[in-house]
C-alpha positions as a printed NumPy array, in Angstrom:
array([[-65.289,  -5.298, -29.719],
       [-63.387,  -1.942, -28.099],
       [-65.186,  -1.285, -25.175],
       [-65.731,   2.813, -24.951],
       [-64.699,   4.43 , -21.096],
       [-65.438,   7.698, -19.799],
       [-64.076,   9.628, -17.133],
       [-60.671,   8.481, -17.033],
       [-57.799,  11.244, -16.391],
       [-55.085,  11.347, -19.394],
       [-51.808,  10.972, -18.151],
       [-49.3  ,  14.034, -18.42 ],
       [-46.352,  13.68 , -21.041],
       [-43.502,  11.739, -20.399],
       [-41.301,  15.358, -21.732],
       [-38.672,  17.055, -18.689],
       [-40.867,  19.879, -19.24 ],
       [-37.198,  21.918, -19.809],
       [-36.883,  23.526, -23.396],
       [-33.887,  22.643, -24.977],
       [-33.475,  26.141, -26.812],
       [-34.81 ,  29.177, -25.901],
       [-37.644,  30.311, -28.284],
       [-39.834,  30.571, -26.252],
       [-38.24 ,  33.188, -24.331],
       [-37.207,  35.036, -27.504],
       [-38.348,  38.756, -29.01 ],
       [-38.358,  39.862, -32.176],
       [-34.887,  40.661, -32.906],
       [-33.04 ,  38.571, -30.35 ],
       [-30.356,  35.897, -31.496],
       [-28.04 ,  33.452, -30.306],
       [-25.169,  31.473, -31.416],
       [-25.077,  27.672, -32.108],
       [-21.333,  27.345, -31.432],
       [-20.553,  23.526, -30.528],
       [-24.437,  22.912, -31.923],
       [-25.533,  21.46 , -35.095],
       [-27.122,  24.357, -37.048],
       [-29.205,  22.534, -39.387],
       [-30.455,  20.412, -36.033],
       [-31.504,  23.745, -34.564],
       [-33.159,  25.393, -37.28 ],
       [-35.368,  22.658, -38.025],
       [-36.169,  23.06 , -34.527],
       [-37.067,  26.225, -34.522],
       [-39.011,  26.225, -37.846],
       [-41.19 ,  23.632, -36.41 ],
       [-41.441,  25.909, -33.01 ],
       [-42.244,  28.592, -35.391],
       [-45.01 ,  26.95 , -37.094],
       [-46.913,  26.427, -33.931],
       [-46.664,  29.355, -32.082],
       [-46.764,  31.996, -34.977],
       [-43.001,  32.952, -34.975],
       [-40.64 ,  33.224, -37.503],
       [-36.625,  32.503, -37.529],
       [-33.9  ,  33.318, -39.663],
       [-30.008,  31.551, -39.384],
       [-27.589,  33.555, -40.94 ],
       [-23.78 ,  32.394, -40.311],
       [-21.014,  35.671, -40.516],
       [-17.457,  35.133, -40.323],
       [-17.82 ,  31.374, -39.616],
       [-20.582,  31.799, -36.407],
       [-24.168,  30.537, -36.889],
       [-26.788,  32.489, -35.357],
       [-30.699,  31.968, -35.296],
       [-32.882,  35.356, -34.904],
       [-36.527,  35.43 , -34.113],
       [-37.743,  37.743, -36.351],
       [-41.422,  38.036, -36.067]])
C-alpha cells in the first residue's frame, strides 16, 4: 500500500532558469535571425512557446536568412 503525505515542500525544477531564445521578451512584430541555428529546431520551439502563452510565430526565410516573427 502507497502511504499518502502531506505537507511536504515540492522541490524547484532542475531547468538553468535561462531561456534559450527570446520569446518571451518578444512584441508583436519583432524578429530575429537563426543564422548558425537549426530553423526547424527553433520553430518547433516557439510553436510550443506559443501554445502556452497565447502567442503566435511565423518563420519566413528571404534571400537564404531564416527569421522567426512573433506576430500576435
Amino acid at each position: 500500500m502507497i502511504k499518502i503525505q502531506k505537507d511536504i515542500p515540492h522541490p524547484k525544477g532542475s531547468g538553468s532558469g535561462i531561456a534559450k531564445y527570446p520569446f518571451g521578451e518578444m512584441q508583436v512584430g519583432d524578429s530575429f535571425s537563426l543564422e548558425g541555428l537549426n530553423a526547424m529546431n527553433v520553430y518547433n520551439s516557439a510553436i510550443n512557446y506559443a501554445r502556452n502563452h497565447g502567442m503566435k510565430f511565423s518563420k519566413r526565410t528571404v534571400d537564404g536568412v531564416t527569421r522567426i516573427w512573433r506576430i500576435k
